[in-house]
N, C-alpha and C positions, 0 to 999 in steps of 0.2 A: 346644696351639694348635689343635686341632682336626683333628688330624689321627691317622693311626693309624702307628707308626712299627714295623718289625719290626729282629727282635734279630739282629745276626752279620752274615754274609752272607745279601743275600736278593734279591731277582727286586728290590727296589727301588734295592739299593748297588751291583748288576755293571754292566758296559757292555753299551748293549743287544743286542751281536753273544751276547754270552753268555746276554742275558734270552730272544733267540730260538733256542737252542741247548737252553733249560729247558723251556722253555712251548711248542718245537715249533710248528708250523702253525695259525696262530689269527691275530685282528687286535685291535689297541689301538685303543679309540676317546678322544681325548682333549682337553679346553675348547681349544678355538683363541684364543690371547689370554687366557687366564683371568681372570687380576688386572685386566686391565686392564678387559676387558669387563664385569667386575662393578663396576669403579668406575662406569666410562662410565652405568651404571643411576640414580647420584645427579646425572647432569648436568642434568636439569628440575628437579631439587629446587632444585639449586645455584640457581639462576638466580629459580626462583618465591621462594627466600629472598632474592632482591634485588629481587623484582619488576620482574624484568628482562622484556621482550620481545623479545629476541633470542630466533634458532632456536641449540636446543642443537649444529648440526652448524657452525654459521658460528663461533660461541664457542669451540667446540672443534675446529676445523681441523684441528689438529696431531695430535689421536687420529683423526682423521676419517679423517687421512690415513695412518696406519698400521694402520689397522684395515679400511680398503676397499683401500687401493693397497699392501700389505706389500710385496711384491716392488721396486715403484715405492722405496716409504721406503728400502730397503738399500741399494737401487742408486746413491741419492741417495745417500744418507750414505756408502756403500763409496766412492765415486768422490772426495766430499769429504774425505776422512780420509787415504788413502792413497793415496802419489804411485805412479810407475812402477818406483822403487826398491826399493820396499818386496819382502822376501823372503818374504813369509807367502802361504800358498797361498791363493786365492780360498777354499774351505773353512773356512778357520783364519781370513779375515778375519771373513767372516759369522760364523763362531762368537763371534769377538770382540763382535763388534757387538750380537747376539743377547744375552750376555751383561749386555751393560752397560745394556741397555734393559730387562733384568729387575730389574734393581738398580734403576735407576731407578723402577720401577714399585712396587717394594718399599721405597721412602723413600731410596735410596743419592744424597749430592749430587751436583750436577756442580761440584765444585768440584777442586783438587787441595791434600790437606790430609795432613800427617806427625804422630804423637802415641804418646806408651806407652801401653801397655794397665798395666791395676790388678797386673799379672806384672813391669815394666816392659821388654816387645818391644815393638819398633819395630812401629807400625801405618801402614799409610798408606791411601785416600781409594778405593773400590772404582774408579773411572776410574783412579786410577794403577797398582792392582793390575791389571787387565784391559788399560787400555794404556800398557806398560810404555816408551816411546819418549815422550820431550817434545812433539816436532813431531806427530807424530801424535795425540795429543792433544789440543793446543791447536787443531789442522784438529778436530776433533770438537767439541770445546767449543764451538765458534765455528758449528757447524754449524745453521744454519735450523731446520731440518726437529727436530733435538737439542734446542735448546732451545726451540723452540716448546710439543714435547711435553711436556717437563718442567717449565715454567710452566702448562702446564694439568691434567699430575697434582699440583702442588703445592697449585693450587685443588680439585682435587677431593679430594686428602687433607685438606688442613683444614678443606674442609667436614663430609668424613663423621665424622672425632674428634671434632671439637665436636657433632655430630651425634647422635653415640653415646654422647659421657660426658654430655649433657644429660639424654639417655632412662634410660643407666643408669649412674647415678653412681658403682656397686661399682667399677669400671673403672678408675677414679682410682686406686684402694687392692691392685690387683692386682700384688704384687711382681714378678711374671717380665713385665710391662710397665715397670719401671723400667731407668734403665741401673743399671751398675756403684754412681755417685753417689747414686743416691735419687730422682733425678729420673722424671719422667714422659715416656715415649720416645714419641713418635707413629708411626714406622716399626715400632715392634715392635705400637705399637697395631693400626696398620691391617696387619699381617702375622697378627696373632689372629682380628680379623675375616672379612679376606679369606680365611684358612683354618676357619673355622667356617663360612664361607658354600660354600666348595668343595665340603665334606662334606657339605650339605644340597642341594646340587646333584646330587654324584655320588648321592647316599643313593635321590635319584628315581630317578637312572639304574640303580641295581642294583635297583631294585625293579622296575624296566619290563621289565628283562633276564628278571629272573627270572617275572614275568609269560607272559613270550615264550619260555619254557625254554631259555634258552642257556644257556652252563656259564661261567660264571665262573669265570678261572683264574691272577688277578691283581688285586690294587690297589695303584696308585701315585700315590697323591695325585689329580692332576687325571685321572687316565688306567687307566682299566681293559680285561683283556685279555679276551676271550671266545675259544671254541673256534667257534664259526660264525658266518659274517659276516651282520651286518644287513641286510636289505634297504632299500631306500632310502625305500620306504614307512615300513617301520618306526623308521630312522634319524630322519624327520623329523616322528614322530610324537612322538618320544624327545623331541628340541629342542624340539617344539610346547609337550609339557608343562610342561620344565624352564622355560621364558618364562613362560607361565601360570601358574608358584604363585611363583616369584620375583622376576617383574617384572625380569628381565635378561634383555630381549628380543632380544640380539647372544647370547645363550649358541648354541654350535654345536659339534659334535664333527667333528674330522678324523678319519679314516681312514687307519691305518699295517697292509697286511700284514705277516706275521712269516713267516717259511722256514725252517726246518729244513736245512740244508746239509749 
C-alpha cells in the first residue's frame, strides 16, 4: 500500500514511551491531519467538476472546521458524547474520539452494524468497537460537527475513486483492493492512495533532511525521527516545498520532542 512496514518488533510497533527510550533524544516531525489534508487538496476539483461556484471552505465547513479549530472540534464533540457520568479519563476520552475520526477518514461508517467475517467471528462497525456504550454513541452519531465531517469526506472520497479509476483503470483489477467477496472496496482504494501519496510526501521530506545533514533515525509512516532539531526557517522551507510539487497546500509537520529518561 505504499508504505514500508518492518518485521518483529520495531521503533514503529512499541509504545512511544519505549520508541523514546530507543532513539534517545531527537524529535519527530509528523503530517498534522494527514489523510485528511491530502484529501482536502481534491476539494476545487470536487467542486470545478460540478461547476460549482461555491468557495471550497463554505462547502466544506465541517473539514474547515477540524482542520483550523481541532482543539475547538474535541471540545465540541467531548462535551457532546459524554455526560458527567462517564468513567473514562479526559485522556482515554480524546483518544477515543481521535480514533474514530481516523476511521472515519479512512472510509470507516457511522453507522452501527454487526456481521461474520469469511472465519465466521463476530465483527462489528468501527464506532461500536471504539465506543463500546450505546448512549454514548448514539450523543456521537447525532453530533453536528460528526456528521457534518463525515458527509463531506464521503463527497470527497467518491470523488477521488472515480477520480482515479478514470485515469487508471488497472485499479479496478487490483486484488488487495477487493474485499473478501470480489467486490471493489473504495475505503481500501482510497487507503492505497492516500498511502502512496504519504510516501511521496515524506520521500521530499527525507530528501530535504538529508540535504540539511540531519541524521535520520526513524520512519514511521507519516512521521519521521531526526537527531537535531529543525530550525523553523528550515521547517518551513520543508512544508514550502512539500506544497509546491504536490499541490496539498495545508501539508505541515508538527513538532514532538523525544527524552531519554
Amino acid at each position: 500500500f505504499g508504505r514500508t512496514y518492518y518485521e518483529g518488533h520495531s521503533v514503529q510497533s512499541v509504545h512511544k514511551s519505549l520508541r523514546e527510550a530507543m532513539l534517545g533524544n531527537s524529535f519527530e516531525y509528523d503530517i498534522s491531519s494527514s489523510v485528511i489534508t491530502w484529501k482536502y487538496a481534491f476539494a476545487q476539483d470536487y467542486l470545478n467538476s460540478l461547476d460549482s461556484s461555491n468557495c471550497v471552505d463554505a462547502e466544506f465547513y465541517g473539514i474547515q472546521y477540524y482542520l483550523s479549530y481541532k482543539s475547538d472540534f474535541y471540545e465540541d464533540v467531548l462535551a457532546q458524547t459524554f455526560t458527567n457520568e462517564s468513567t473514562w479519563s479526559l485522556e482515554k476520552k480524546k483518544k477515543k474520539l481521535k480514533q474514530a475520526m481516523t476511521a472515519f477518514s479512512f472510509g470507516a461508517k457511522l453507522i452501527e452494524a454487526k456481521w461474520k467475517d469469511a472465519n465466521g467471528f463476530d465483527k462489528v462497525s468501527s464506532v461500536m468497537e471504539i465506543l463500546k456504550y450505546a448512549d454514548e454513541r448514539e450523543r456521537f452519531m447525532n453530533c453536528n460537527a460528526v456528521t457534518r465531517f463525515k458527509h463531506e469526506q464521503e463527497k470527497l472520497d467518491s470523488y477521488i475513486a472515480k477520480t482515479f479509476k478514470e485515469r487508471y483503470p488497472f485499479l479496478e483489477s487490483l486484488n488487495s483492493l477487493k474485499t473478501l467477496k470480489g467486490y471493489n472496496s473504495r475505503s481500501k482504494l482510497i487507503s492505497w492512495l492516500y498511502q502512496h501519496a504519504e510516501t511521496i510526501m515524506m520521500d521530499i521530506v527525507r530528501d530535504e533532511l538529508k540535504t540539511l545533514g540531519k541524521t535520520v533515525l526513524a520512519n514511521v509512516h507519516d512521521a519521521i525521527v531526526v537527531r537535531e532539531r529543525l530550525t523553523e526557517s528550515e521547517l518551513l522551507a520543508i512544508q514550502d516545498l512539500v506544497r509546491k510539487r504536490t499541490n496539498v497546500m495545508l501539508f505541515s509537520l508538527s513538532e514532538t520532542p523525544y527524552k531519554r529518561h
